[in-house]
C-alpha positions as CSV (number, residue, x, y, z in Angstrom):
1,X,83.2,72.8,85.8
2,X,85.7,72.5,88.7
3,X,87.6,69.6,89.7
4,X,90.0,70.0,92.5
5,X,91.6,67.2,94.1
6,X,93.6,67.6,96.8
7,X,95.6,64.3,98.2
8,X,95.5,63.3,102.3
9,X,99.1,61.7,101.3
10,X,102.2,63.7,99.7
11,X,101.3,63.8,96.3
12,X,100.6,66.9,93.8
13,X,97.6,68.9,94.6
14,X,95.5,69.1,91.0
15,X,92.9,71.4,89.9
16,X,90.9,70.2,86.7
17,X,89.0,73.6,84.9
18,X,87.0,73.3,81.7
19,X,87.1,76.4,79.8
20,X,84.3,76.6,77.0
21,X,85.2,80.2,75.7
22,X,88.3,82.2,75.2
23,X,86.8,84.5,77.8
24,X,87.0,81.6,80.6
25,X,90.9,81.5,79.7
26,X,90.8,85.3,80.6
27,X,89.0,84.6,83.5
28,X,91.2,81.9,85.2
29,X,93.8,83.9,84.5
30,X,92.5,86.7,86.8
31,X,91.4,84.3,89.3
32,X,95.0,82.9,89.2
33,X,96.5,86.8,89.6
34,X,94.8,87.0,92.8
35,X,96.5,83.6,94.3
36,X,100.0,84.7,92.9
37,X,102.7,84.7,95.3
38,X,106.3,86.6,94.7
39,X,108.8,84.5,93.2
40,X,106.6,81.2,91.9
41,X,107.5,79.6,88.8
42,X,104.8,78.5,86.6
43,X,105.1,76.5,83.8
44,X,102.4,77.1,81.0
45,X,102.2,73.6,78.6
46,X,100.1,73.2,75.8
47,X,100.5,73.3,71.8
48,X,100.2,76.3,69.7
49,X,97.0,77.7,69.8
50,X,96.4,76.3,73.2
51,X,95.4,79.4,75.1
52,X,98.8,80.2,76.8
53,X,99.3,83.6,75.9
54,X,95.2,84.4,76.8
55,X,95.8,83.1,80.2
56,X,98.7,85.5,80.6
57,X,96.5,88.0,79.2
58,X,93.8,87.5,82.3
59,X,96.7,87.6,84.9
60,X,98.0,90.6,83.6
61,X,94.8,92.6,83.1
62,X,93.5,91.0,87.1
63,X,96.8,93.1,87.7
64,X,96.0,96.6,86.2
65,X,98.7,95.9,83.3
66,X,95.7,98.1,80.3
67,X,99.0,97.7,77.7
68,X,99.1,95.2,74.7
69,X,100.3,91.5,76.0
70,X,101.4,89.5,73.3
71,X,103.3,86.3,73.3
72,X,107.2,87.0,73.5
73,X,108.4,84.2,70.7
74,X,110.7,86.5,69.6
75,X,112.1,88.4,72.6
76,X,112.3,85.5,74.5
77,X,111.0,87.9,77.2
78,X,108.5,90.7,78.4
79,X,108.5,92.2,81.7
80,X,105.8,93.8,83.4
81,X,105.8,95.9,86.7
82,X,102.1,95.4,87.9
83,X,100.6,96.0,90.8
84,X,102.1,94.3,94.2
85,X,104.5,92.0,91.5
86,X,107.2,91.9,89.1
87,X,105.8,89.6,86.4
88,X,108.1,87.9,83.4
89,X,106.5,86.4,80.7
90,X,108.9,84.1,78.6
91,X,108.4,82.2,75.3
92,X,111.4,79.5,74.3
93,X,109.4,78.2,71.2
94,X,111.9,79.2,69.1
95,X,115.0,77.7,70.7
96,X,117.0,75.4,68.8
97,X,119.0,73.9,72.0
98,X,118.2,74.2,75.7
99,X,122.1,76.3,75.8
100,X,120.1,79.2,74.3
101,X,118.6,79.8,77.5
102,X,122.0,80.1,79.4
103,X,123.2,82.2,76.7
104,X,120.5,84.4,77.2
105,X,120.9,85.1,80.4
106,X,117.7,84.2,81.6
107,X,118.8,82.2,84.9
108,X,118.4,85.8,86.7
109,X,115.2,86.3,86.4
110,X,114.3,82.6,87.0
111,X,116.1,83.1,90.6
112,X,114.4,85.9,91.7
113,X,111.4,87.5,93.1
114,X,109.4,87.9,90.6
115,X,106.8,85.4,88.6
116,X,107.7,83.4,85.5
117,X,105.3,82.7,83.5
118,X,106.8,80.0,81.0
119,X,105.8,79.0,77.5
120,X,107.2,76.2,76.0
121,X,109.4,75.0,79.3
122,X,110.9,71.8,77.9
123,X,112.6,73.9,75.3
124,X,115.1,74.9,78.0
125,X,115.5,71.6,79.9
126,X,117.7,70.7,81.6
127,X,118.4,74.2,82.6
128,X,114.9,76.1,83.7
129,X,114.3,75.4,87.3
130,X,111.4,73.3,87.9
131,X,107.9,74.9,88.5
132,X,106.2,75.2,91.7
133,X,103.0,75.3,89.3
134,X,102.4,73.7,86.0
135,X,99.3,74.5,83.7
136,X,98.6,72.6,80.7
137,X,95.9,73.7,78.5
138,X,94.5,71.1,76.1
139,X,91.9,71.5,73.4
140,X,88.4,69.6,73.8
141,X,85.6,69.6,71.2
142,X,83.6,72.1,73.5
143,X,86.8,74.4,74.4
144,X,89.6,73.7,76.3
145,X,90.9,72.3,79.5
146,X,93.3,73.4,82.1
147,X,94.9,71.0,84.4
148,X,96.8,73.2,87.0
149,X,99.1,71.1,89.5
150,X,101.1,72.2,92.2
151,X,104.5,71.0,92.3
152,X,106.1,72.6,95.4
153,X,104.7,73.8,99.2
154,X,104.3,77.8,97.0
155,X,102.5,75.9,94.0
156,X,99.9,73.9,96.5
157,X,99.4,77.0,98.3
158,X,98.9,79.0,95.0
159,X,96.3,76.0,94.2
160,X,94.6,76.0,96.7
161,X,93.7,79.6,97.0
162,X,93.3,79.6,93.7
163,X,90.1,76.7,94.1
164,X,88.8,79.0,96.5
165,X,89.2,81.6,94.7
166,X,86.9,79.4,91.3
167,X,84.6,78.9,93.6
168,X,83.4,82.0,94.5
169,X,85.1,82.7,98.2
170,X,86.8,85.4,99.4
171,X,90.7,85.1,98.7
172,X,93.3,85.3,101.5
173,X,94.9,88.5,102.2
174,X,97.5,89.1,99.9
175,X,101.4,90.0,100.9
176,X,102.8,93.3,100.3
């Protein structure tokens, strides 16, 4: 089931998905690598366990990446080359202070072109840029949930595309 909710005012578009099998994860993750957009931030929320790394899993393999993706907890980082994008998948779970981010030297990649995806975000604040798109995976008794909201004008346009994209029409030509 698809919720999407898309306000007449200012406020955050939100897209409500309920994901009964690991599979789904995999699969909204593929539907979300055909609505991605060069340089978007997405922030991936949930506890451990909560089907961030699958997701990322879906995006990548939508993309043609046929390698191992595993959660980078302990190289903070793992960049992929992949079809039309640069994607960077990063993983502050282990961060004892929001400076380890600086010290890493992550603000580069953060500025760019390419899309972050972000696990454990808050880890870094006050320091990680905000997302344009925020997921946040939460367990239910009959799966999981994924509420998806767009943050900035390239995070509503990734939503939206991406709630046509769940329900079954043609997506939008992509860029490059």
């Amino acid at each position: 089931m698809i919720d999407f909710i898309h306000p007449a005012d200012d406020s955050e578009a939100r897209l409500t998905a309920h994901l009964p099998a690991e599979t789904d994860t995999v699969a909204l993750g593929a539907a979300l690598a055909l609505a991605l957009q060069p340089g978007l931030k997405i922030w991936l929320q949930g506890n451990l366990g909560s089907g961030k790394t699958t997701l990322t899993r879906g995006v990548l393999r939508a993309l043609g990446h046929d390698g191992k993706v595993k959660s980078p907890t302990y190289t903070l980082i793992e960049p992929y080359t992949v079809s039309r994008l640069d994607l960077y998948h990063f993983d502050f779970y282990r961060f004892n202070s929001p400076d380890e981010y600086l010290d890493a030297g992550l603000d580069e990649y953060l500025s760019g072109d390419g899309v972050c995806l972000v696990e454990w975000p808050e880890k870094a604040l006050p320091h990680l840029p905000p997302p344009d798109l925020e997921i946040v995976l939460r367990p239910e008794a009959d799966g999981r949930r994924a509420d998806i909201i767009g943050h900035t004008d390239a995070g509503q346009a990734c939503l939206i595309e991406l709630a046509k994209i769940l329900r079954g029409a043609t997506p939008g030509p992509v860029p490059g």
